[in-house]
SEBATI-74156 format. One record per residue: y, z, x of N, C-alpha, C, O in turn. Coordinates in steps of 0.02 Angstrom, whole numbers, padded with zeros to 5 digits, always signed. Example, Ala and Ser with C-alpha at 12.3 -4.5 7.8 and 13.67 -1.06 7.14 Angstrom:
BEGIN
-00284+00390+00660-00225+00390+00615-00165+00390+00660-00166+00423+00712-00112+00354+00642-00053+00357+00684+00002+00394+00645+00057+00402+00670
***
This chain:
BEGIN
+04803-11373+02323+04784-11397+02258+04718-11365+02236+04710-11327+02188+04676-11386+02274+04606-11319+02275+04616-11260+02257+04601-11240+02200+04647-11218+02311+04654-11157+02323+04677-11106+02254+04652-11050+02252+04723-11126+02203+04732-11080+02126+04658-11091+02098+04621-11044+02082+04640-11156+02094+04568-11148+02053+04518-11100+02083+04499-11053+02049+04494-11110+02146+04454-11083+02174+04462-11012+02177+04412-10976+02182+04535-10982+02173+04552-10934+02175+04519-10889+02098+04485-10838+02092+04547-10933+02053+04533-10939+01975+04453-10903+01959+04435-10848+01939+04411-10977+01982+04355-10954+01985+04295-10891+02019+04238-10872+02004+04349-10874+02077+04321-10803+02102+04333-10747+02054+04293-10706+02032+04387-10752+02046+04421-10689+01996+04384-10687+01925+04371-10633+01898+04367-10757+01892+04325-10732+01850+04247-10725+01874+04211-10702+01829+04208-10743+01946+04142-10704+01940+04167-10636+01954+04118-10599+01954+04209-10610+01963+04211-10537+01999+04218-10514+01932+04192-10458+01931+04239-10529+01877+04246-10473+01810+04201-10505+01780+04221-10502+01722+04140-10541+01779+04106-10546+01737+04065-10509+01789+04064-10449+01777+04038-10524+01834+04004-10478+01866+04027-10377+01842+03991-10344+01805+04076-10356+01867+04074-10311+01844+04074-10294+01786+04075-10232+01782+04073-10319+01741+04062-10310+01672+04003-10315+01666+03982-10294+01612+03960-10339+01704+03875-10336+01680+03881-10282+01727+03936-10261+01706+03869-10248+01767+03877-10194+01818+03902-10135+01764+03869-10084+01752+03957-10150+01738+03978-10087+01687+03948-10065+01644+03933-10007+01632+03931-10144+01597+03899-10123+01535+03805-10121+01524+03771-10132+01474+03792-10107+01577+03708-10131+01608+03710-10061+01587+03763-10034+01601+03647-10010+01547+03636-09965+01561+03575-09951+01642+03525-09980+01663+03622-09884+01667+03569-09880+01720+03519-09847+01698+03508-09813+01648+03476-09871+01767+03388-09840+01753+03361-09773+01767+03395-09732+01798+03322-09765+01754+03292-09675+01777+03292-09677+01824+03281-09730+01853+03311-09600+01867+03339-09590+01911+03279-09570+01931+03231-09583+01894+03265-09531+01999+03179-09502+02014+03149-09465+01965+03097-09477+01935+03204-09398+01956+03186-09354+01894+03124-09381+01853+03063-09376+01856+03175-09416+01809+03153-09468+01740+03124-09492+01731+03100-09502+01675+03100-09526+01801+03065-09577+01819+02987-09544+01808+02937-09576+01792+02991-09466+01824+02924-09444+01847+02922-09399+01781+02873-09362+01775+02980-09398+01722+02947-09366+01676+02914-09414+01621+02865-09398+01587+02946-09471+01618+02925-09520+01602+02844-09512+01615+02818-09474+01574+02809-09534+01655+02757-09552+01699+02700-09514+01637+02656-09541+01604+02732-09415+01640+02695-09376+01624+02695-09375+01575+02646-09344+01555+02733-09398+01527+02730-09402+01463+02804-09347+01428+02814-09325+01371+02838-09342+01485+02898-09282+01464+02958-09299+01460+03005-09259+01461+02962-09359+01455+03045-09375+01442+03075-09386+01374+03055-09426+01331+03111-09354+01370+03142-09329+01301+03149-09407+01255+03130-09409+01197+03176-09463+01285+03147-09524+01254+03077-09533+01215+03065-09570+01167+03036-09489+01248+02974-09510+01203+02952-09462+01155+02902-09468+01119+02995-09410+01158+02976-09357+01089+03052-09360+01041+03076-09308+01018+03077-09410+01033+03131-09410+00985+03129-09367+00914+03186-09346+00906+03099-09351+00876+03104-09312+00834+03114-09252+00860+03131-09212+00816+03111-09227+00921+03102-09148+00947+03188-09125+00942+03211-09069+00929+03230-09194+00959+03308-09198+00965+03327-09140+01012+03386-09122+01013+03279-09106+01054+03326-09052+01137+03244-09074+01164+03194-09098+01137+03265-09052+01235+03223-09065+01292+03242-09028+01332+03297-09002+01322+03201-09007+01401+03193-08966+01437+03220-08986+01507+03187-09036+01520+03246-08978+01539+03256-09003+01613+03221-08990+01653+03220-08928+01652+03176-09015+01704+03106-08965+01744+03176-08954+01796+03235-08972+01796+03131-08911+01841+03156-08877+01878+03115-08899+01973+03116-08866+02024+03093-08946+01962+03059-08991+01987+03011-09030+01957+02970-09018+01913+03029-09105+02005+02984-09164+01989+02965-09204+02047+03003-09217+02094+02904-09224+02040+02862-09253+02108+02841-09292+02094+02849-09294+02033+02803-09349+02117+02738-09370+02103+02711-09375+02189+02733-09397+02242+02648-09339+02159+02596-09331+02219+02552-09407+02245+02539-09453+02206+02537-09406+02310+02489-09464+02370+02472-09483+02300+02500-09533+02276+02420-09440+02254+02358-09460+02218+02405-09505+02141+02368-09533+02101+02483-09507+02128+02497-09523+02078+02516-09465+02038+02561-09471+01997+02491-09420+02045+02485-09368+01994+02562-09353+01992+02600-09342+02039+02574-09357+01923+02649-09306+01910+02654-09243+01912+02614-09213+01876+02702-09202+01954+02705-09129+01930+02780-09131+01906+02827-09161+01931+02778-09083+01841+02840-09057+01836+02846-08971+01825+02800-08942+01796+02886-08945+01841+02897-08888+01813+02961-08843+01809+03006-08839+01851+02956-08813+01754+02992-08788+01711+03005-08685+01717+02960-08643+01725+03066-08676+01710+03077-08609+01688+03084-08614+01626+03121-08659+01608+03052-08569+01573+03078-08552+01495+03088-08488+01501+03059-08456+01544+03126-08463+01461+03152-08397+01435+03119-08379+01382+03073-08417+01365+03130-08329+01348+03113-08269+01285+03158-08275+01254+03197-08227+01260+03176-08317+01216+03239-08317+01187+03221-08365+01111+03170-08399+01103+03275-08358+01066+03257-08420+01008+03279-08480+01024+03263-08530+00991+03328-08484+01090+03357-08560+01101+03294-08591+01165+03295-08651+01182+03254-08551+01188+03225-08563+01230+03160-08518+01254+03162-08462+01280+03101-08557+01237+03026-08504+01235+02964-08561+01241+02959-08620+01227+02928-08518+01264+02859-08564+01264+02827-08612+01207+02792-08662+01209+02853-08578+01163+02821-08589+01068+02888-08668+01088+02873-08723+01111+02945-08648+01073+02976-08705+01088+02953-08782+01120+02945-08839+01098+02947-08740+01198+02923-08802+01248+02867-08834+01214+02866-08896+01218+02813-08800+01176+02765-08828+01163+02776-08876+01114+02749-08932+01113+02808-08859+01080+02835-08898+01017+02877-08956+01030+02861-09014+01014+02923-08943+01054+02962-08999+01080+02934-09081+01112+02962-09136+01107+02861-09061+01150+02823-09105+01183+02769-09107+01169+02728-09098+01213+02747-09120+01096+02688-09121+01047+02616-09096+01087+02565-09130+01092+02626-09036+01111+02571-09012+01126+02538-08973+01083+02560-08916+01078+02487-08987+01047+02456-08946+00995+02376-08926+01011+02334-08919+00966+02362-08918+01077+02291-08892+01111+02301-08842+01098+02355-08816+01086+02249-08820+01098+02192-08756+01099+02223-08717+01188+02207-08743+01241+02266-08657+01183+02281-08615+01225+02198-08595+01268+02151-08582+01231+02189-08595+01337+02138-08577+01385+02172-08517+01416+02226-08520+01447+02138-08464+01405+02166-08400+01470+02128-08410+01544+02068-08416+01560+02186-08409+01579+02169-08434+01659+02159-08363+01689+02120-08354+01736+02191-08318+01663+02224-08263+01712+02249-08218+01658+02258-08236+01600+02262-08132+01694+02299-08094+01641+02383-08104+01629+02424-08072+01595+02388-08153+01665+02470-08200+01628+02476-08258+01624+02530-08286+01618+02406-08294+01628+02432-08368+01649+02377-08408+01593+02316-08407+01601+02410-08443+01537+02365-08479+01500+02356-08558+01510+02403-08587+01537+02311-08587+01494+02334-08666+01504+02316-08705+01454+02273-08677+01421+02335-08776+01426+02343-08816+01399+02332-08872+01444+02356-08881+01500+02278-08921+01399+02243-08996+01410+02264-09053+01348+02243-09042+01291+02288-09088+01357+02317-09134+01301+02298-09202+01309+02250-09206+01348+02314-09253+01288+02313-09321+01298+02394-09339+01266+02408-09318+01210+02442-09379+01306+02483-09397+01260+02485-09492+01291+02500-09510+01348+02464-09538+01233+02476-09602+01262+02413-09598+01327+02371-09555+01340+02436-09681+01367+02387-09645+01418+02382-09592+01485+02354-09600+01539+02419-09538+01458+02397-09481+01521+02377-09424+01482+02388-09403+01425+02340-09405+01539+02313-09328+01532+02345-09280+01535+02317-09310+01581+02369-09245+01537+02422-09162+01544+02369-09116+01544+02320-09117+01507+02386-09067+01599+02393-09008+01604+02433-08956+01598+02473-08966+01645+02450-08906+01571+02517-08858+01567+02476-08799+01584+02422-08778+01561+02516-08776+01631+02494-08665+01649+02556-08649+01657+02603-08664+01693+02547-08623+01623+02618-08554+01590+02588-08501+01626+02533-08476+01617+02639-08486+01674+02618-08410+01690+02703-08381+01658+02759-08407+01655+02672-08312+01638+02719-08280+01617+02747-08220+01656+02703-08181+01675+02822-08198+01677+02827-08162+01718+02890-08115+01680+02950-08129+01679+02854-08051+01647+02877-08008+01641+02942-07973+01702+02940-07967+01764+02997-07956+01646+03045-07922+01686+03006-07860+01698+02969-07835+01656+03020-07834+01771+03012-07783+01781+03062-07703+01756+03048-07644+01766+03127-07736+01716+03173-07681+01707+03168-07689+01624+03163-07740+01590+03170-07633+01606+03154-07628+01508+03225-07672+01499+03279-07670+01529+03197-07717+01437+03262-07751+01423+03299-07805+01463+03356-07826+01454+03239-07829+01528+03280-07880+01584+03241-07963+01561+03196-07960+01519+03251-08000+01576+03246-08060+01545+03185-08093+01565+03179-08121+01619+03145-08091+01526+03076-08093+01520+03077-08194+01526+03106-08237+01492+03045-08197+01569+03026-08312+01583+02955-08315+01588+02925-08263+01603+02919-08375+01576+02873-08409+01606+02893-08461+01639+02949-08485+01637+02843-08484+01674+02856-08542+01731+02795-08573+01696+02744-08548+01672+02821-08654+01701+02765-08697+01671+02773-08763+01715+02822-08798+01731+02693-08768+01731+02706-08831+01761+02650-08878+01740+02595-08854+01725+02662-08942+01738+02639-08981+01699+02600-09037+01764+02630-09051+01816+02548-09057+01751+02524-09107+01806+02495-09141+01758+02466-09120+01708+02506-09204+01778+02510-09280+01709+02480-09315+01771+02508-09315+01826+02417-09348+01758+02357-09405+01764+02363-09458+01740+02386-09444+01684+02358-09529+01743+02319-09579+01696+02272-09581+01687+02235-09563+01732+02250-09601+01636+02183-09607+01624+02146-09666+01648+02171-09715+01675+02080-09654+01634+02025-09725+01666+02062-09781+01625+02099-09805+01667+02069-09804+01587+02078-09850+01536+02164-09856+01581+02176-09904+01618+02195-09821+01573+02274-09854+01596+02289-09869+01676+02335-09892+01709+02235-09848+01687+02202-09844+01755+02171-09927+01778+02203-09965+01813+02127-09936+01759+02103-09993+01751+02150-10036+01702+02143-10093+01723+02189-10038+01655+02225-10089+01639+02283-10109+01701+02292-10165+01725+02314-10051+01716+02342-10083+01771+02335-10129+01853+02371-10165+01888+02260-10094+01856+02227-10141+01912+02225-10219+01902+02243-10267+01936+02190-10207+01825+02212-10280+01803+02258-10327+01801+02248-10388+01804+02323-10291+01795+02366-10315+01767+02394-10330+01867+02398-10386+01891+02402-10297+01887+02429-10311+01974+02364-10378+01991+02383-10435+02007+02305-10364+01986+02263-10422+02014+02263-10502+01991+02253-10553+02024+02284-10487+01899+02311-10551+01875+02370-10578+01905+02384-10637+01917+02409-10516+01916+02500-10553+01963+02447-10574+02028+02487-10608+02061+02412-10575+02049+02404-10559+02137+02389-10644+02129+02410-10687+02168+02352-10655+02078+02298-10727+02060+02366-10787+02051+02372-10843+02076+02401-10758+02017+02475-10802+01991+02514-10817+02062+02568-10848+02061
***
């Protein structure tokens, strides 16, 4: 006499369960997680409508995000692009006779970008830079979050 209901009632937690399981969007994956951080996930430059895929993503002991990137010489894909795409509008620094860099603020982190550029060696072979980006918080998001963990710690 039990046993249809009970039966009943399993069968519907198992599809409501999976139905929150289905229809749950999932969360950032490491990637995402760490472009996020730096200020590079295509979520947060929505007007740019394309984004870049790094070609590695970390975050370092110290917090620090690295990402980095291959770009091409191309009109679907170039430095002028990358820059644009991820509202970087600093003042270019020459590091090196190929390697320039960029200092930004976006929200609270700091960015760094060095583009080194690496000429094809064959006339006409496919000219890239490599860019890699190392994203900081700042004192201020820095200290808000200390705060914010020491208020949970007090609770």
């Amino acid at each position: 006499m039990w046993l249809p209901a009970l039966c009943a009632v399993g069968t519907l937690g198992v599809i409501a369960w999976a139905a929150v399981v289905l229809l749950t969007p999932a969360g950032d994956g490491p990637q995402e997680a760490v472009e996020r951080r730096a200020g590079m996930h295509h979520d947060q430059h929505q007007p740019a409508g394309r984004f870049y895929v790094p070609t590695y993503a970390e975050v370092e002991k110290d917090g620090t995000a690295v990402l980095r990137y291959e770009v091409g010489d191309s009109q679907d894909s170039s430095v002028e692009d990358f820059l644009r795409t991820y509202d970087v509008t600093a003042e270019p620094k020459r590091a090196g006779p190929s390697e320039v860099t960029y200092s930004d603020r976006f929200g609270e982190v700091r960015r760094t970008f060095t583009i080194t550029y690496n000429p094809s060696p064959e006339p006409g072979g496919y000219d890239y830079a490599r860019i890699t980006v190392r994203a900081t918080a700042t004192a201020t998001a820095t200290a808000t979050a200390t705060a914010t963990a020491t208020a949970a710690d007090a609770s």
